[in-house]
N, C-alpha and C positions, 0 to 999 in steps of 0.2 A: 821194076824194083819196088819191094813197098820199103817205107819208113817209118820208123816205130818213135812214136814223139815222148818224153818223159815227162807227165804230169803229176803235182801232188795232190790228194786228197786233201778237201776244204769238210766237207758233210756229205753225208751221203743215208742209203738205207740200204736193203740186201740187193736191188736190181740196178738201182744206179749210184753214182756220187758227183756232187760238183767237183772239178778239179782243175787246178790252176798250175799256168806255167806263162810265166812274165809279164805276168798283169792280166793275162786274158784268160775268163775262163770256162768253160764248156763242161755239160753231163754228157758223163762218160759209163757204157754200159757195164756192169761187173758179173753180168750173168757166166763168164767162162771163167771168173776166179772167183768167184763168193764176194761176199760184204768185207770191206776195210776199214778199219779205223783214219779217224782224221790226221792228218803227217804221213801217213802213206804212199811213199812212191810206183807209181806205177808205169809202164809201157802199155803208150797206147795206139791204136792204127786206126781211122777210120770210123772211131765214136767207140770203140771198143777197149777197156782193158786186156791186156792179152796175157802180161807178167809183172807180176810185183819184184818192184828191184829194191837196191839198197841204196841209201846217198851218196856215194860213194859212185856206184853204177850209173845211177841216174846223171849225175853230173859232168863222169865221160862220157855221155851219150851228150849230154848238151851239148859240153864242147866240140866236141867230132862235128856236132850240127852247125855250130857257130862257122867252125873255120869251112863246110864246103858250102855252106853261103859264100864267104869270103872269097874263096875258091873260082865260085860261079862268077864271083863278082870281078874278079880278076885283080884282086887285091893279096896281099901278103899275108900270111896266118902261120903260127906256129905250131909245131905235132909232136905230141909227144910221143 
């Protein structure tokens, strides 16, 4: 199974951008979606952007991520 992680766009230039997703943050390659502006959410796998989402998107994607930690962890979590 791969999993697509949601990072924002900090800076960047047309082959890579810094981008960040809760405190930590990593260049991420943009060769398969072109250059992004800064605030940019993106789906990322592997060092790679893959799709640009909206925040909206981006943030069910967190959540979903949050609670199968929780999941894993054998803790309680809510789903919408």
């Amino acid at each position: 199974m791969c999993i697509g992680i949601p990072m924002r766009v900090i800076a960047g230039n047309e082959f890579v951008a810094e981008c960040e997703r809760h405190g930590e943050i990593a260049t991420i390659s943009l060769m398969l979606i072109g250059p992004q502006p800064a605030g940019t959410w993106l789906l990322t796998h592997l060092g790679s952007a893959i799709r640009v989402l909206d925040a909206v998107e981006a943030s069910a994607i967190d959540d979903a991520l949050a609670g199968l930690v929780k999941a894993v962890d054998g803790r309680e979590f809510e789903s919408n």
